[in-house]
C-alpha positions in Angstrom: -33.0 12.4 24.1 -32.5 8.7 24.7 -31.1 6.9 27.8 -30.2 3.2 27.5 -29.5 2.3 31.1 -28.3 -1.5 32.1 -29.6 -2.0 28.6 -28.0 -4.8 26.2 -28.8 -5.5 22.4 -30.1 -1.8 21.9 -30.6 -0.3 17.9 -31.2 3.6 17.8 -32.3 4.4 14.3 -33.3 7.2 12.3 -33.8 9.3 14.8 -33.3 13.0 14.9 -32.2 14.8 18.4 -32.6 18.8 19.3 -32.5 18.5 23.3 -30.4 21.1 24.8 -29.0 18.2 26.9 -27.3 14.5 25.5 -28.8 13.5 22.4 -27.9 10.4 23.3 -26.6 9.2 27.0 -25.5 5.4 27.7 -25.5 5.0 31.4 -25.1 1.9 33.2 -26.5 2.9 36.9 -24.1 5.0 39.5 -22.3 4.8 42.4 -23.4 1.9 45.3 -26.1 0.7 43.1 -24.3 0.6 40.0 -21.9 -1.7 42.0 -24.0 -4.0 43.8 -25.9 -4.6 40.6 -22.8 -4.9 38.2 -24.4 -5.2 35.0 -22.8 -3.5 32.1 -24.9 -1.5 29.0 -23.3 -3.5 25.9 -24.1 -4.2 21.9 -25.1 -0.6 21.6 -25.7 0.3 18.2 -26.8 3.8 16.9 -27.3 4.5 13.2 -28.5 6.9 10.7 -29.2 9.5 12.9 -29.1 13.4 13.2 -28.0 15.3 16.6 -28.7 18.8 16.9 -28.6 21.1 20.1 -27.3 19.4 23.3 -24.3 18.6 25.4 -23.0 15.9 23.5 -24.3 13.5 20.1 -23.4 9.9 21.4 -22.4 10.7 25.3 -21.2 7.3 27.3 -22.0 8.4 31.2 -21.9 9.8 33.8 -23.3 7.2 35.4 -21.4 4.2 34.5 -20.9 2.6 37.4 -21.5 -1.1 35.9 -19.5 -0.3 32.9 -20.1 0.5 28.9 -19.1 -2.1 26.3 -19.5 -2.2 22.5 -21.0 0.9 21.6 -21.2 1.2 17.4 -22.2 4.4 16.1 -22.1 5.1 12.1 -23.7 7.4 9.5 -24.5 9.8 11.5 -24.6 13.6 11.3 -24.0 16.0 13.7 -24.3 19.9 13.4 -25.2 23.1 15.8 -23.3 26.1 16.9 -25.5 24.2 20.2 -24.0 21.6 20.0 -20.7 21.1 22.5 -19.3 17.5 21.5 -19.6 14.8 19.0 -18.6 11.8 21.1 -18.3 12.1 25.1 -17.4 10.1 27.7 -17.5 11.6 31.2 -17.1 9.5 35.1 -15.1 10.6 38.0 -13.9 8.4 40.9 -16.7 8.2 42.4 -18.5 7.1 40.4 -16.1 4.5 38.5 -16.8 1.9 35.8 -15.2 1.3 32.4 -16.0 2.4 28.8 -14.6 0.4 26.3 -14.5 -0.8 22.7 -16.7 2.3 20.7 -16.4 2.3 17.4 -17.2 5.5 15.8 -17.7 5.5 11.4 -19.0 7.7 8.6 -19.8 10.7 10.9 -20.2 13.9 9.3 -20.1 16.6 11.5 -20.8 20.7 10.7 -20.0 22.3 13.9 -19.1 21.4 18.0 -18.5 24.3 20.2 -15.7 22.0 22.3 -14.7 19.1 21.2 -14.6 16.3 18.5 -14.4 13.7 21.0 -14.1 14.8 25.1 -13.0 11.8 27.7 -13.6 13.5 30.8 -12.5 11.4 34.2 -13.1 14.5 36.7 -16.6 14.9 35.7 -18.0 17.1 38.8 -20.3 18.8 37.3 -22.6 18.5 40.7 -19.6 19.5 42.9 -16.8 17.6 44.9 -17.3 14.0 42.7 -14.0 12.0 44.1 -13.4 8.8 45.5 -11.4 5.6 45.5 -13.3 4.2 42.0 -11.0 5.2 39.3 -12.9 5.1 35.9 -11.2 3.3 33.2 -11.7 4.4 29.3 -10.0 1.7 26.6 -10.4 1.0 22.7 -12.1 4.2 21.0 -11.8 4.1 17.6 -13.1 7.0 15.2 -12.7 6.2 11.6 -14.2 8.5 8.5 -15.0 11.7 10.1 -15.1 14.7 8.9 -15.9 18.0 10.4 -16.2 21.1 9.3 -15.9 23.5 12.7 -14.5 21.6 15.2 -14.6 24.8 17.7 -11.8 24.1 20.2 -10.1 20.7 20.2 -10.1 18.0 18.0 -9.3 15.7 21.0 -9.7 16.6 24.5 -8.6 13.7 26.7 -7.8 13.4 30.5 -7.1 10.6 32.3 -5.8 9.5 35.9 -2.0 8.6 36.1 -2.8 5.5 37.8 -5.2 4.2 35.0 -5.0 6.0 31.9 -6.9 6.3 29.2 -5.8 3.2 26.6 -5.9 3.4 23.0 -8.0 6.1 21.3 -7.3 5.7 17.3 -8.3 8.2 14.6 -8.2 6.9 11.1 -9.1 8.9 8.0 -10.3 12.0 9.9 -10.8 15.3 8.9 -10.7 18.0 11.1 -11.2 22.0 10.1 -11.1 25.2 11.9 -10.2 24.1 15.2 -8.3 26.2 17.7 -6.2 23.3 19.1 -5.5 20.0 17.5 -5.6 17.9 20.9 -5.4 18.2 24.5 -4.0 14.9 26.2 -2.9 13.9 30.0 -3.0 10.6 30.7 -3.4 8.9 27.8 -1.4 5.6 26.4 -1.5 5.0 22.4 -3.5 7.5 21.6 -2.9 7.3 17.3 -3.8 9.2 14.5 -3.5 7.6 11.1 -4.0 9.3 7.7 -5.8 12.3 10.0 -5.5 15.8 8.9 -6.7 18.6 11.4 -6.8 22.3 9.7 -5.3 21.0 6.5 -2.0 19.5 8.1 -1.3 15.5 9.1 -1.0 14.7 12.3 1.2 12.8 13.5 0.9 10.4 16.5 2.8 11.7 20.2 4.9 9.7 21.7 
């Protein structure tokens, strides 16, 4: 629907997506040019807006070679039995790159078919998608969320043992009819405050 790419300062507003692919994909370049050019996509912020059909609502990736950083998203609603995450981030090791500090508020969502939020850092979608780049995924914060059919997980999460994924925080989240409250490897204070997923708190792993 919309791709900033190497983009910086960049407001998404009022807009409504039905794509059948990312409503909305921040990318940063991939691979060797992603590298050589090193620029990240920062000071992202998305408000006010409505995702329907696609792959994922605010979707950081895949390529995200140069990196991700500040990306804001709040008062937005998301709701399709098409719809297959809220708030995605996706690289493999070949492609690389970092994601970090997204801040995710006031999202109202009816249904996902997957996941609430999905951190995927095997992404291979387009076959064998390894390498020596090991993506890196720090500081995601979803506050004020509520969903209403969450589909399978709440929080589907996999990172590399080498670099895991750091800090993912869900305050005052609400999560209903959801067929598994999280699915984690690889992932280092990962907290859930005041969060309640098919009517029961949840408490933080350890």
């Amino acid at each position: 629907g919309c791709d900033p790419d190497y983009s910086k300062n960049v407001i998404i507003k009022n807009c409504t997506f039905n794509t059948g692919d990312d409503c909305i994909a921040i990318n940063a370049a991939k691979d060797g040019d992603g590298r050589r050019v090193a620029m990240k996509s920062e000071n992202i912020i998305v408000q006010d807006c409505i995702m329907l059909d696609g792959h994922g609502g605010v979707v950081m990736g895949s390529e995200m070679t140069g990196g991700i950083k500040n990306v804001f998203v709040e008062n937005c609603k998301m709701d399709s039995p098409n719809l297959d995450r809220a708030i995605r981030i996706k690289s493999n090791s070949r492609r690389g790159g970092i994601v970090e500090n997204v801040f995710v508020r006031n999202l109202e969502v009816g249904q996902v078919k997957e996941a609430v939020l999905r951190i995927n850092m095997f992404y291979n979608v387009y076959g064998n998608q390894t390498g020596n780049f090991i993506p890196q995924v720090k500081n995601v914060i979803l506050e004020n969320v509520n969903v209403k059919n969450a589909g399978k997980y709440g929080v589907l999460a996999k990172g590399y043992k080498e670099l895991p994924i750091e800090n993912v925080v869900l305050k005052n989240v609400t999560i209903d009819k959801v067929d598994q409250a999280f699915s984690i490897e690889n992932v280092t204070n990962i907290q859930f405050v005041n969060t309640f997923i098919n009517g029961k708190k949840v408490e933080s792993p350890k």
